[in-house]
N, C-alpha and C positions, 0 to 999 in steps of 0.2 A: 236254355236254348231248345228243348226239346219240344215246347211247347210253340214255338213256330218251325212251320212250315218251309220245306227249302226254298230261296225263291223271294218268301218273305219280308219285307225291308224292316228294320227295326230304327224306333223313330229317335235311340237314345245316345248316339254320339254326336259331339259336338265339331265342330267347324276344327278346332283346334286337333281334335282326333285324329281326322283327316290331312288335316298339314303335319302331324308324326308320323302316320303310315307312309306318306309319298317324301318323308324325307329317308325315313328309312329304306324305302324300296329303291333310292336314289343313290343308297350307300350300297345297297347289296343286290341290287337285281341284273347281275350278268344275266348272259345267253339272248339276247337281243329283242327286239319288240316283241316278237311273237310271245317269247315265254315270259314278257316283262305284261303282256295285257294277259299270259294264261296266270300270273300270280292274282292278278287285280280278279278276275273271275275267282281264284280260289279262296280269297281272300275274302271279298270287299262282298261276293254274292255268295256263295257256298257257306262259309265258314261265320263271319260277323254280320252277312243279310245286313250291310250297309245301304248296300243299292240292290233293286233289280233288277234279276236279269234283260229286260228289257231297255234299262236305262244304259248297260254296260254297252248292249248292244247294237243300241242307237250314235253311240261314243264312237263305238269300232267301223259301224258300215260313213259317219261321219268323217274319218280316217281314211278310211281308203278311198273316201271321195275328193277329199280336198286334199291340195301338195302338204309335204311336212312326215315325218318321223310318227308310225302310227303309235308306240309307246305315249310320246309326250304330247301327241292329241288327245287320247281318252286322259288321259291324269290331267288334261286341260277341262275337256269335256263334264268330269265327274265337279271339279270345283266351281264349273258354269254354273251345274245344276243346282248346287248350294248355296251361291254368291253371286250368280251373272259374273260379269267380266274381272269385278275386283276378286273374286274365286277364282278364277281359272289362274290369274297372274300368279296366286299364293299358293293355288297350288302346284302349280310349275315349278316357280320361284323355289322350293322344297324339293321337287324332284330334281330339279339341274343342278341343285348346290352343291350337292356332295362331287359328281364330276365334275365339276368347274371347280372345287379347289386342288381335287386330284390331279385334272391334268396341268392346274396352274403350275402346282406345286414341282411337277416332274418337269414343265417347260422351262422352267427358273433352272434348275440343276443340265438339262440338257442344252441351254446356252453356257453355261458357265463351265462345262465337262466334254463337252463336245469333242472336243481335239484331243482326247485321250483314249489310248488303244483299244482298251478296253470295254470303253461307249465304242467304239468305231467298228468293233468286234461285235456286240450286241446287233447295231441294226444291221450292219453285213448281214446278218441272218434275217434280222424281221424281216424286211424289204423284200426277198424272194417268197416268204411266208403268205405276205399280206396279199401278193398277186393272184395266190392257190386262193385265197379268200375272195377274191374280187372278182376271178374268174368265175367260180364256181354262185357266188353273187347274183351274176348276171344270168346261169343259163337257168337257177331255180327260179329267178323272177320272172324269162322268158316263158318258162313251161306249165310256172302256175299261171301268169297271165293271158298268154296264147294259147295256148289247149292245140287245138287244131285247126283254125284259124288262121289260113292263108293269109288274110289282108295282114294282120297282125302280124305275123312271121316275116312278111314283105318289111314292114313297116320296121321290124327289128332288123334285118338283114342291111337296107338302107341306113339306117342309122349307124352298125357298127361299121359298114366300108367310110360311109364321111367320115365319123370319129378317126378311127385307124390313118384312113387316106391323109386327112389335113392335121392328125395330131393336134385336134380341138373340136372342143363343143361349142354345137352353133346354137342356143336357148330357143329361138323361135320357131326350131324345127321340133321342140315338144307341142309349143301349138299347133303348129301344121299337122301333125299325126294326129292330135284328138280331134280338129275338125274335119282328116279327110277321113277318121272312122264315124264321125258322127253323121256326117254327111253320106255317107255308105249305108249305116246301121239303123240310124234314128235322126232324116231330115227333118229338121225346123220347115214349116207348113212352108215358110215364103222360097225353099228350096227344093221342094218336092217337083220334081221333073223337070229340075233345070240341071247342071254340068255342074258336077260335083268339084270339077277343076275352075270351074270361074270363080264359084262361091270362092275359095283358099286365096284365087289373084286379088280378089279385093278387099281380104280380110286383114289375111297373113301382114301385109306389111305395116298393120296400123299396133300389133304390138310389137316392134321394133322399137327399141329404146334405147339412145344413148346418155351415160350418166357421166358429165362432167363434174370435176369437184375440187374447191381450191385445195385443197391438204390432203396430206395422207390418212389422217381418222375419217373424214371425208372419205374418202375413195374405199377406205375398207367398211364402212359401214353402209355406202353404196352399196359394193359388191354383195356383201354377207344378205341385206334385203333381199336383191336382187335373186340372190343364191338358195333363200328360203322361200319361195315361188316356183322355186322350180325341181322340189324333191319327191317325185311321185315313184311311188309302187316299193321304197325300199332306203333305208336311210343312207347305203352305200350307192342310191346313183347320184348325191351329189359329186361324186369324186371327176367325171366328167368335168361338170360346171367348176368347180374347187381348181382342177390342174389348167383347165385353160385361163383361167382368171392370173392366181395366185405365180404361176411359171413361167407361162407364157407373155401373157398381155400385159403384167404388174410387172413379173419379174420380180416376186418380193423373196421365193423362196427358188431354193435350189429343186430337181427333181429328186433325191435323197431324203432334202427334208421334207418333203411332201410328202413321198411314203412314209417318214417318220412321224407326220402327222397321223396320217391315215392311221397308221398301227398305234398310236394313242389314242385315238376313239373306238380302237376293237377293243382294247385291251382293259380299260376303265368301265367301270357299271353307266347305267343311264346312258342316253343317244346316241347314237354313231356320231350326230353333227357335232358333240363337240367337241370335233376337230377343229370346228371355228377357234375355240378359243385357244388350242396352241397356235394354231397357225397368227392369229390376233396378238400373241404374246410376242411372238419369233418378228414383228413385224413391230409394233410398236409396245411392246412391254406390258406392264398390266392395262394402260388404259386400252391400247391395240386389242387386247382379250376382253375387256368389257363391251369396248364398241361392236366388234365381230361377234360375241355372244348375243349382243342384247339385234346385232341386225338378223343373225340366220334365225332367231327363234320369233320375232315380231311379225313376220306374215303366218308364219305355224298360228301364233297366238291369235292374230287377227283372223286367220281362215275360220277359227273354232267360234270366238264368239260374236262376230259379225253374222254368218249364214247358218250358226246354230240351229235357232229357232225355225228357220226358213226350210231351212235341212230336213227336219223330223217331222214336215207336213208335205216333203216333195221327194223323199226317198228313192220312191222307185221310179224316177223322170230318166227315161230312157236316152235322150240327149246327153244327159250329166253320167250314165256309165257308156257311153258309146265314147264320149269325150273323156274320161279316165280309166278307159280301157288301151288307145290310142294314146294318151301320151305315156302310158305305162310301159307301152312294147316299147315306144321309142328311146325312156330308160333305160331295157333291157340292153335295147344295140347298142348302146352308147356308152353305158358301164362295161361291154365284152371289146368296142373297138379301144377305149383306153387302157386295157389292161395290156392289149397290142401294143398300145406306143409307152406306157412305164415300163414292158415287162423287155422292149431295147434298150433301159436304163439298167434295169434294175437286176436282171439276171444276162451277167455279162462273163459268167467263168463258167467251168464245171461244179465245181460245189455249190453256186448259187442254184444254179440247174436242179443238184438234186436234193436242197433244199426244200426248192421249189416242188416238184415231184413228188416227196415224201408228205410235203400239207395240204397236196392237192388228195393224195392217198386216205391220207389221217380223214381226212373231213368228208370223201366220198365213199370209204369204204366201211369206215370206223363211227363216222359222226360225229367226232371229237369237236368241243366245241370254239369260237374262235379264239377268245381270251385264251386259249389253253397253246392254240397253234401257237398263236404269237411269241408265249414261252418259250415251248419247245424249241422253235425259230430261234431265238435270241440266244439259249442254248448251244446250238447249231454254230450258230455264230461267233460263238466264242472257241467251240474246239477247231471250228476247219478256217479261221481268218490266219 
């Protein structure tokens, strides 16, 4: 090893190498995207010079440009570059496995256990836990993403009164914020000096979409599509899209087990989102979890290897971070106005309160991280129910 260079790609692992490392890193990479792409750096460039740094980092600015979970875009990304599209699948396919049979495995037990004190006791505590997380969520992705940055700050503020105000998320107001910062930031030539508010009247409404569908696999693999299209800046703003869907408009899940999903994808290694697949379980059983898996992750997938190529020769297109800067604020507001309307569910005593409190503490004062809250939470939960 000494004799290359840091940085250096070395040309001798096989395809198959790479589907052991992202299956493993799929078994044990808690602490969230960030530290899940700082392992692939320490790993994959630092340590084995599987990839360059250059290739890692073309993965990452790919991420934060297209919607999706930035974890399971580069572990997409690194299998594109070895495979094209049937790569990226296999390497995914490696990284999601191991969560997807964990939470499978605990949604089996948590249908079949549910109504016993002692489950009823645990998430009594997660539930105030997960909001300390969901809060705190949204103001990090506000303040990395907004800086100082008026329009943005507007653009978040607007978002969490809707959210809050109507106790749901409206999807097409993530595109209305990336085209009225695009339009602000980085007009397209045919807009330059025209009313950055007409441009939005004649846009906005054409992606509007309603998805009809005869059955329920149907309708959950609708939504789940639907739902992975719209995950920008943080794998915790689908919970927005996820509670108006699933709660409200479906009605498939209670608001209880919703945050109990939620706190299943904190709590498992690998993506936030999959929370699809308990919620897929709790909703139609294992196929209900395959269908919602295979919909929230199939635009992630598709983002990656459809505009890949495209991506790594238009990087720096001031339109595409004006436009994913914009819908990112409008993440922000809208992951902070929801914790508003779960957190009239969900913290409804004093103990939940201080709960609550105490993993808003952990996590602002301490850094503890969230798998750990959740613990603690459930803990919690069992001495004060």
């Amino acid at each position: 090893m000494a004799d290359h260079p840091a940085g250096e790609q070395q040309p001798s692992p096989s395809f198959t190498d790479f589907l052991r490392y992202f299956l493993q890193l799929g078994t044990f990479g808690f602490g969230g995207p960030i530290a899940t792409v700082g392992y692939m750096q320490r790993d994959l460039v630092n340590e084995r010079r599987w990839l360059t740094e250059e290739e890692l980092l073309d993965g990452i600015a790919l991420g934060q440009t297209m919607p999706g979970p930035l974890a399971a875009q580069v572990v997409m990304w690194v299998g594109f570059l070895r495979a094209r599209a049937l790569g990226a699948l296999a390497t995914a396919t490696a990284f999601i496995l191991p969560s997807f049979l964990v939470v499978l495995a605990v949604a089996y037990f948590y249908v079949g256990y549910q109504g016993l004190s002692w489950v009823q006791a645990l998430f009594y505590g997660i539930a105030p836990g997960v909001m300390a997380i969901i809060a705190l969520a949204a103001y990090r992705l506000a303040r990395t993403t907004n800086k100082g940055d008026r329009l943005l700050w507007a653009v978040s503020l607007v978002m969490f009164v809707v959210t809050a105000a109507t106790a749901s998320e409206i999807a097409v107001l993530f595109v209305a914020a990336g085209l009225l910062v695009m339009a602000v930031e980085a007009p397209p030539r045919f807009l330059r000096g025209k009313s950055a508010g007409f441009a939005l009247a004649i846009t906005v409404p054409g992606f509007i979409l309603s998805a009809a569908s005869p059955g329920t696999m149907v309708a959950l693999f609708l939504f789940f599509l639907k739902a992975g299209a719209f995950i920008f800046g943080s794998g915790l703003a689908i919970v927005p899209f996820l509670r108006s869907g699933v709660v409200e408009q479906h009605q498939w899940l209670t608001e209880q087990q919703f945050l109990d999903a939620v706190a299943m994808g904190l709590i498992t290694p690998g993506p936030v989102v999959i929370t699809a697949t308990f919620i897929g379980y709790l909703v139609g059983g294992f196929v209900g979890a395959l269908v919602a898996t295979v919909g929230i992750f199939l635009p992630i997938y598709l983002g990656v290897v459809i505009p890949g190529p495209w991506f790594v020769r238009h990087r720096n297109n001031a339109q595409i971070h004006a436009f994913v800067r914009g819908a990112t604020a409008a993440a922000a507001g809208a992951i902070a106005g929801v914790t508003v309307v779960l957190a009239r569910q969900s913290i409804d005593d004093v103990p939940r309160g201080l709960i609550a409190a105490g993993a808003f503490v952990l996590i602002w004062r301490f850094k503890v991280k969230e798998p750990y809250i959740v613990g603690l939470a459930a803990v919690a939960g069992l001495v004060l129910f």
